[in-house]
ZARO-741071 format. One record per residue (C-alpha): residue number from 1; x, y, z. Coordinates in steps of 0.05 Angstrom, whole numbers, plus 5000, padded with zeros to 4 digits. Layout:
<recs>
+-----+------+------+------+
| num |   c1 |   c2 |   c3 |
+-----+------+------+------+
| NUM |    X |    Y |    Z |
...
+-----+------+------+------+
</recs>
This chain:
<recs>
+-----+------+------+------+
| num |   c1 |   c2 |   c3 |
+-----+------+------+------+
|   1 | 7582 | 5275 | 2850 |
|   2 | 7648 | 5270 | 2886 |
|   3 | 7643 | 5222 | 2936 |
|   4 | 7641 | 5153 | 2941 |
|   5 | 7652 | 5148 | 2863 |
|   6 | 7671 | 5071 | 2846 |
|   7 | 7709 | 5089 | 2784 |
|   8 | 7779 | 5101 | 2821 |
|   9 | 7771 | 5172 | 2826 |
|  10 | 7783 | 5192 | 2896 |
|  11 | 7778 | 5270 | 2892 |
|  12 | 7808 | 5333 | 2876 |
|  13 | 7806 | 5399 | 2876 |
|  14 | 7797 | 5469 | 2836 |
|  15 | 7730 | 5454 | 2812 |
|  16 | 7713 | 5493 | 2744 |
|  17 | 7652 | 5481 | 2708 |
|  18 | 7645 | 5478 | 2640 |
|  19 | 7567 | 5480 | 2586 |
|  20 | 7581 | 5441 | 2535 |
|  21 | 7524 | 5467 | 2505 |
|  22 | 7486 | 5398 | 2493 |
|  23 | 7460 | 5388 | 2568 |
|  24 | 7517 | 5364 | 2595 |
|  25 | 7563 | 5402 | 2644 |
|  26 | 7644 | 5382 | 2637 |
|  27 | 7678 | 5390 | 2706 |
|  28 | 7745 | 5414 | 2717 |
|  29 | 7795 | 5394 | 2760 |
|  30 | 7870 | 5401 | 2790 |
|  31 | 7905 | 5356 | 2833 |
|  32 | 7874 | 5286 | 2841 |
|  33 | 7881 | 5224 | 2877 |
|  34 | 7866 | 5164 | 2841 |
|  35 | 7862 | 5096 | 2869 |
|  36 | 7815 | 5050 | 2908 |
|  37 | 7772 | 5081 | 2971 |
|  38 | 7802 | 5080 | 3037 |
|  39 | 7732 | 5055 | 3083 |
|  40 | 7725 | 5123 | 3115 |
|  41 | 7728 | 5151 | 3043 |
|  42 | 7793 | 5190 | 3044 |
|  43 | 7857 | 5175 | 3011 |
|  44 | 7892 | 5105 | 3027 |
|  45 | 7963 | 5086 | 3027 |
|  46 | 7982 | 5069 | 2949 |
|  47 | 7931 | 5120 | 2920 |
|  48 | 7969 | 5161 | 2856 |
|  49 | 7966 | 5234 | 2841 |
|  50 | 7949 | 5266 | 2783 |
|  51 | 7949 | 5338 | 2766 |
|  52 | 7880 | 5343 | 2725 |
|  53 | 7818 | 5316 | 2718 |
|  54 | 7750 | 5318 | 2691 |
|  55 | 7672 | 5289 | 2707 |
|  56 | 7622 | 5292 | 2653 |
|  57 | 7550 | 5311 | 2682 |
|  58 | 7489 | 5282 | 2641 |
|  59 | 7432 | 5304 | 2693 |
|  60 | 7437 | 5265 | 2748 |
|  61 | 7499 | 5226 | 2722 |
|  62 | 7569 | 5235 | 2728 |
|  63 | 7615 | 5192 | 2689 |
|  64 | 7691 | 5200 | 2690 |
|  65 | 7732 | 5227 | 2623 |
|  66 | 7785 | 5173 | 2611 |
|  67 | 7810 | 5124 | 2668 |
|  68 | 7836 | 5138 | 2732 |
|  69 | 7913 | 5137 | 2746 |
|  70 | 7928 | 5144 | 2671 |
|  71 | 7931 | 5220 | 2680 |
|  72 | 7888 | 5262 | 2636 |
|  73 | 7911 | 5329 | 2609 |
|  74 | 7992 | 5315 | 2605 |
|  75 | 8046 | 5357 | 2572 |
|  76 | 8099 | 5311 | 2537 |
|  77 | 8175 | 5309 | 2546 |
|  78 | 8167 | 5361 | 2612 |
|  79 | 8158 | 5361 | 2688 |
|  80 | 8108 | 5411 | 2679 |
|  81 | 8032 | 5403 | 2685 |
|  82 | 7969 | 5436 | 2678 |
|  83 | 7921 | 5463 | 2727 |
|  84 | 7857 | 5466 | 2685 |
|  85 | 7819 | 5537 | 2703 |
|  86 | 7757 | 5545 | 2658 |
|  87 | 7724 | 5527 | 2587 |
|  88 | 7681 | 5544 | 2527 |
|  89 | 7647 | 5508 | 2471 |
|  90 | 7674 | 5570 | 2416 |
|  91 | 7615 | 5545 | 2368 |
|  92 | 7557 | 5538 | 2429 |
|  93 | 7509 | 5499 | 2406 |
|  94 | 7541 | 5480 | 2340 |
|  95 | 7596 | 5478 | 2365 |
|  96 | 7646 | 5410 | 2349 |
|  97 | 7711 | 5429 | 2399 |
|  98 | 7714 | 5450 | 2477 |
|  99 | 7771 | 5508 | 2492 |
| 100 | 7799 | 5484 | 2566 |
| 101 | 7841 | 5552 | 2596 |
| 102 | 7894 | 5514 | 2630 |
| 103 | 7956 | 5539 | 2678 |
| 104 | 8016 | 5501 | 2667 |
| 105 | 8054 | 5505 | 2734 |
| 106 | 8122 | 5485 | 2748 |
| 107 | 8156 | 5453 | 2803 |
| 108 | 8204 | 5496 | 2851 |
| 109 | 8224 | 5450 | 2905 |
| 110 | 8216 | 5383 | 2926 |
| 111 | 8157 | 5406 | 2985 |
| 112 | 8088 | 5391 | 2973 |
| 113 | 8077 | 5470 | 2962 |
| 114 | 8131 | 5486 | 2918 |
| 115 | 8109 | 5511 | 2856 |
| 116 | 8099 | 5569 | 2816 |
| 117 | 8056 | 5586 | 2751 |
| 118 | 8094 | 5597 | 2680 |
| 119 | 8036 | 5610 | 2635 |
| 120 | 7970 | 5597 | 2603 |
| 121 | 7963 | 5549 | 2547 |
| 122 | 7894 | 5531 | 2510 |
| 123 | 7876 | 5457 | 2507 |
| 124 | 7825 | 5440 | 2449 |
| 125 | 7779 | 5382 | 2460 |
| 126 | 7732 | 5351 | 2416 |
| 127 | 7658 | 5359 | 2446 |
| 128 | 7633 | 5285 | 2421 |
| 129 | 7689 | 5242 | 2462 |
| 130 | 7735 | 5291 | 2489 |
| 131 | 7798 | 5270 | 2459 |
| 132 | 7857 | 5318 | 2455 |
| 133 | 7853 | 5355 | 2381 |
| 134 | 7906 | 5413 | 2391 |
| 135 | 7952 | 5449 | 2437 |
| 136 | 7967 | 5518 | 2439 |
| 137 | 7989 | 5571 | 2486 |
| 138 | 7954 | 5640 | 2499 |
| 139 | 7982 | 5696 | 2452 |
| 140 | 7991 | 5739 | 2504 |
| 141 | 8028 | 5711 | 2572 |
| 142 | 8050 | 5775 | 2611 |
| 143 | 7985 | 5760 | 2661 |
| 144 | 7957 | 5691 | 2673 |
| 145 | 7902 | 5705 | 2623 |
| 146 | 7833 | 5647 | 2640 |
| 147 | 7820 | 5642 | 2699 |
| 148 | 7756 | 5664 | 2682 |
| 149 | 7730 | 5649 | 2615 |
| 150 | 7659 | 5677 | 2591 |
| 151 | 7632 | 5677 | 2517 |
| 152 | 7575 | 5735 | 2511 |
| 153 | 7544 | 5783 | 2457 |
| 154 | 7603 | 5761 | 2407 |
| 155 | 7662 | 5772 | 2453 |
| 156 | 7701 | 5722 | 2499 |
| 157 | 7716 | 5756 | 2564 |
| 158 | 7783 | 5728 | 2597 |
| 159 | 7796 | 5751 | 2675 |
| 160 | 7864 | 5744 | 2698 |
| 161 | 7913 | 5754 | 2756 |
| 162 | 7987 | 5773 | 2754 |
| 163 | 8039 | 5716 | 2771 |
| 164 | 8048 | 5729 | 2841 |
| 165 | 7994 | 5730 | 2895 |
| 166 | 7964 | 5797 | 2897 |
| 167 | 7899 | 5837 | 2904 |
| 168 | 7885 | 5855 | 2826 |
| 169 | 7835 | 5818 | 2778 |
| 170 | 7849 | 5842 | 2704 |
| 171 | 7800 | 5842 | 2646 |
| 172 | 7814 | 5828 | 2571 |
| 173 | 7773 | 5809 | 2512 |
| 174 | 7775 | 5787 | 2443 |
| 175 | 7723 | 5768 | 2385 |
| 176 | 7685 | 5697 | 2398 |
| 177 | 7725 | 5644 | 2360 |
| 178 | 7780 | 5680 | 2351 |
| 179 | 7840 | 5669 | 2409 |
| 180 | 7884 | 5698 | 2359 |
| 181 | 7863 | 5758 | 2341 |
| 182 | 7857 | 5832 | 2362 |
| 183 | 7852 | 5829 | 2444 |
| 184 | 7833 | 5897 | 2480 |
| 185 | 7851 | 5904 | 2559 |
| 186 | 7811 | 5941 | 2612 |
| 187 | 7840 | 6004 | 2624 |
| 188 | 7805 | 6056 | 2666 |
| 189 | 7740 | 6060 | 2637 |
| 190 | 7772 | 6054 | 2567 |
| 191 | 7797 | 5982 | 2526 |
| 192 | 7857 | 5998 | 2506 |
| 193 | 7899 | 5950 | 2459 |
| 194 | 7962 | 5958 | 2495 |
| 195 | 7961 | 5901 | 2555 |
| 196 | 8008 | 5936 | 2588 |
| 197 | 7957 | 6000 | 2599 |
| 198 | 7904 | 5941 | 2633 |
| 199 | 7890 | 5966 | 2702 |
| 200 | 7848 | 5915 | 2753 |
| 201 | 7779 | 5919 | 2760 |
| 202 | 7765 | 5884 | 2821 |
| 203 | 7823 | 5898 | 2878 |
| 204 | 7815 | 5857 | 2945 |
| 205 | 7871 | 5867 | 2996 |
| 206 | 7920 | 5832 | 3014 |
| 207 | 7901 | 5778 | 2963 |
| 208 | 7841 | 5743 | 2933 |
| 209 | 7834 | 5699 | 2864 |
| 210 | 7759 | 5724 | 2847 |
| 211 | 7728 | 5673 | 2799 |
| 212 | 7681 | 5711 | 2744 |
| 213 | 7613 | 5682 | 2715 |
| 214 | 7551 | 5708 | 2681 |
| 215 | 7491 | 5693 | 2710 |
| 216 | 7418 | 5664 | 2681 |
| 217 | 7392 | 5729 | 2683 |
| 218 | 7457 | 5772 | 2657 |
| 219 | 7477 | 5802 | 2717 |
| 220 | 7557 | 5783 | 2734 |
| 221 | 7585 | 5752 | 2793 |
| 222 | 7655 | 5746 | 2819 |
| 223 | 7670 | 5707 | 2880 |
| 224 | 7736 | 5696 | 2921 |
| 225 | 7761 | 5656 | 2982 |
| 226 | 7763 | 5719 | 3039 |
| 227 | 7838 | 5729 | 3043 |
| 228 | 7846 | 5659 | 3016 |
| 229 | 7881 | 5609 | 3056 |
| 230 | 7871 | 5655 | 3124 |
| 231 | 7788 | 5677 | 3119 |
| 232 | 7725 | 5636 | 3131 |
| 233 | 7688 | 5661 | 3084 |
| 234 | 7663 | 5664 | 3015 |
| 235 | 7659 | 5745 | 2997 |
| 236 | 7633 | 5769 | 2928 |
| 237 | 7621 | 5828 | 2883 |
| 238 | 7572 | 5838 | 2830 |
| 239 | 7569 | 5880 | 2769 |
| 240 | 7514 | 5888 | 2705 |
| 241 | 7578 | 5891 | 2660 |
| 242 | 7641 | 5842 | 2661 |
| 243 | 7688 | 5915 | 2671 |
| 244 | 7637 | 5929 | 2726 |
| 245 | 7631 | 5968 | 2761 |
| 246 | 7639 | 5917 | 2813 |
| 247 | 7608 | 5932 | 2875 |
| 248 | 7612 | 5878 | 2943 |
| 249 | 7566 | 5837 | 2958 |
| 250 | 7599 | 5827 | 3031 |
| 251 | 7609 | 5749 | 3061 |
| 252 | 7567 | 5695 | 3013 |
| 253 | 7574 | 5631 | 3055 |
| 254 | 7619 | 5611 | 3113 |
| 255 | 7674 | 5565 | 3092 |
| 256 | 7703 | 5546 | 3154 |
| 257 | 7759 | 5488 | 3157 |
| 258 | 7733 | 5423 | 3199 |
| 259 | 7778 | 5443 | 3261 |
| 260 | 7837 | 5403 | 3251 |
| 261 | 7912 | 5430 | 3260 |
| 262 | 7934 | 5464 | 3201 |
| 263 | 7882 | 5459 | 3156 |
| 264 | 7859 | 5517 | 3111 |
| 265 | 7803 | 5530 | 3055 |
| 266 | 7820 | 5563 | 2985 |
| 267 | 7798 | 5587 | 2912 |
| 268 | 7727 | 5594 | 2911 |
| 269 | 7683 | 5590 | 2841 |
| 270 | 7606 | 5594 | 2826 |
| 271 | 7568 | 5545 | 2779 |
| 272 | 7518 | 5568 | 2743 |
| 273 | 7508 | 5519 | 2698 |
| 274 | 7480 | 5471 | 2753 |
| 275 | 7405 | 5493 | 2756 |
| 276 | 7374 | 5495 | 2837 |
| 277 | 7313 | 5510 | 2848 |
| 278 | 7292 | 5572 | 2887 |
| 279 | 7350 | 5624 | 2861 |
| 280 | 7402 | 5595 | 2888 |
| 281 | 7477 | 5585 | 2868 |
| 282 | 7517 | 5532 | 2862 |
| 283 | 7582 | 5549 | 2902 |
| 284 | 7654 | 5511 | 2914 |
| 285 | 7712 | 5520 | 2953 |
| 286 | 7772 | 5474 | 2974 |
| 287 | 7800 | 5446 | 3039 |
| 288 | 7870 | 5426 | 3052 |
| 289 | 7927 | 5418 | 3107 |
| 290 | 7994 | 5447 | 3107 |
| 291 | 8012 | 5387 | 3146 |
| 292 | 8004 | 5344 | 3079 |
| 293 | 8068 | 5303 | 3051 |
| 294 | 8059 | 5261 | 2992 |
| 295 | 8108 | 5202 | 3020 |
| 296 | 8061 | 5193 | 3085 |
| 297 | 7982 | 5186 | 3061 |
| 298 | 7942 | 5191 | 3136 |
| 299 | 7887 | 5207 | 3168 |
| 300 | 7872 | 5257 | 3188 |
| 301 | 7902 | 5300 | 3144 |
| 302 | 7897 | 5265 | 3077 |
| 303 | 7806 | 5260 | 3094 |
| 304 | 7814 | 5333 | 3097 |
| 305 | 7835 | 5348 | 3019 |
| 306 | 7777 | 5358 | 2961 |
| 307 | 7718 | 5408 | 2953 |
| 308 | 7665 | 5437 | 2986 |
| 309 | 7603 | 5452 | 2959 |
| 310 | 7543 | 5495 | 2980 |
| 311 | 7479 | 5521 | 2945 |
| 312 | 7479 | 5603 | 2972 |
| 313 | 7417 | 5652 | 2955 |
| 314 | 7427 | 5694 | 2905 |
| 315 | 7447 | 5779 | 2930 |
| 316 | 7390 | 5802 | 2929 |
| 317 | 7434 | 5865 | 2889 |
| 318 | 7436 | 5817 | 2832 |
| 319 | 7365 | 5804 | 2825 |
| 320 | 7322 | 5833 | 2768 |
+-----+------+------+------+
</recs>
């Protein structure tokens, strides 16, 4: 799906995946590098970055939303951009529009790493061609609300993570269809309407981003990058409920880096809507170098940058 693509897209990385509810599958993702193919497949001299993406899967094909090095998701009149994080189709199978959670990030320094997040915004796409029908930002900004989005039994669940790197994944929700209205935070073992009462329910020390979905058979998985840019592993928790509670599942699948100087692996997510055979999982992660600078595009470091995929077996705790 990702490699060797003729169509100018290089790769990326932050994979999200998206049901549109038809039989397609919309994937997400955050910085890319457009351009022709360097011959060993990484990144050649003259390739462009953009700061979102997205593939459209129809079964065994994956076609590219808009053209590459036009930029895709872009915010007008600012230096800010959007990391996209996760979707939903708010009207499933009837549904006409696609709800892309999206982080808009802002530059802090002129290094390749400096950057912070400033909030959450909501981009609404029409399901038939994609196109860009609205704008709006999340009504409630004190966490970075989206980073995992899941629509079930009437409610949209929204995980989040505070603004800084820290240990805590929060829980809020609010009626299907209905951004605006009424949202409830986990507190405890209570929702509480105050979203400064929400209190984590899934802590990892010193810091993990756990990425939330629902699986086939209801039970909930969250998985994370082990201590993010300094583990080799994916770890995991599961729960029968999105508030949980969330018990381990201990390490998934190694994600190791390729062995190079500097290199490190990052954010990990699940995809359920890719169907394996055999109860397995669909499972990504990323791998880049610190040693990256956007003025000097080489090899070695620059083949290093994109996503890793594996298929994992299923915890056997989240089996029927």
């Amino acid at each position: 799906m990702t490699t060797n693509r003729t169509d100018g897209w290089i790769t990326a990385d932050l994979p999200a995946s998206v049901d549109l509810r038809d039989g397609r599958v919309l994937w997400l993702f955050g910085d890319t590098w457009t351009g022709a193919r360097a011959p060993d497949g990484g990144i050649p001299p003259g390739a462009r970055l953009q700061h979102n993406s997205a593939l459209v899967q129809t079964g065994g094909c994956v076609d590219l939303v808009g053209s590459a090095g036009a930029g895709w998701l872009t915010i007008p009149g600012s230096d800010d951009f959007w990391w996209p994080a996760a979707g939903v189709v708010p009207g499933g199978t009837h549904g006409h529009v696609i709800d892309v959670f999206v982080t808009r990030v802002r530059r802090t320094g002129p290094g390749v790493f400096d950057f912070g997040p400033v909030g959450t915004d909501v981009v609404q796409l029409r399901r038939a061609d994609f196109a860009v029908v609205g704008v709006r930002p999340l009504p409630h900004q004190e966490r970075l609300w989206g980073s995992s989005v899941v629509a079930d039994g009437g409610w949209l669940y929204l995980f989040g993570r505070d603004y800084t790197a820290g240990p805590s994944t929060y829980l809020a929700r609010v009626r299907a269809g209905d951004l605006g209205g009424r949202w409830q935070f986990r507190s405890g073992r209570r929702w509480s309407r105050d979203p400064g009462r929400a209190t984590p329910v899934i802590t990892a020390r010193p810091f993990n981003n756990a990425t939330v979905a629902r699986l086939e058979d209801g039970r909930w998985l969250a998985i994370a990058k082990d201590r993010e840019f300094d583990g080799t592993a994916l770890i995991g928790w599961s729960a029968a409920a999105p508030q949980g509670p969330w018990r381990p599942t201990g390490a998934l699948v190694a994600a190791p880096t390729s062995g190079r100087p500097d290199e490190f692996t990052y954010l990990a997510a699940s995809h359920p809507e890719i169907d394996l055979a055999g109860k397995r999982l669909l499972v990504s992660w990323n791998l880049n170098s610190r040693a990256a600078d956007l003025d000097h595009l080489v090899d070695p470091v620059a083949a290093t940058y994109g996503p890793r995929f594996a298929a994992i077996r299923i915890p056997r705790g989240l089996r029927r």
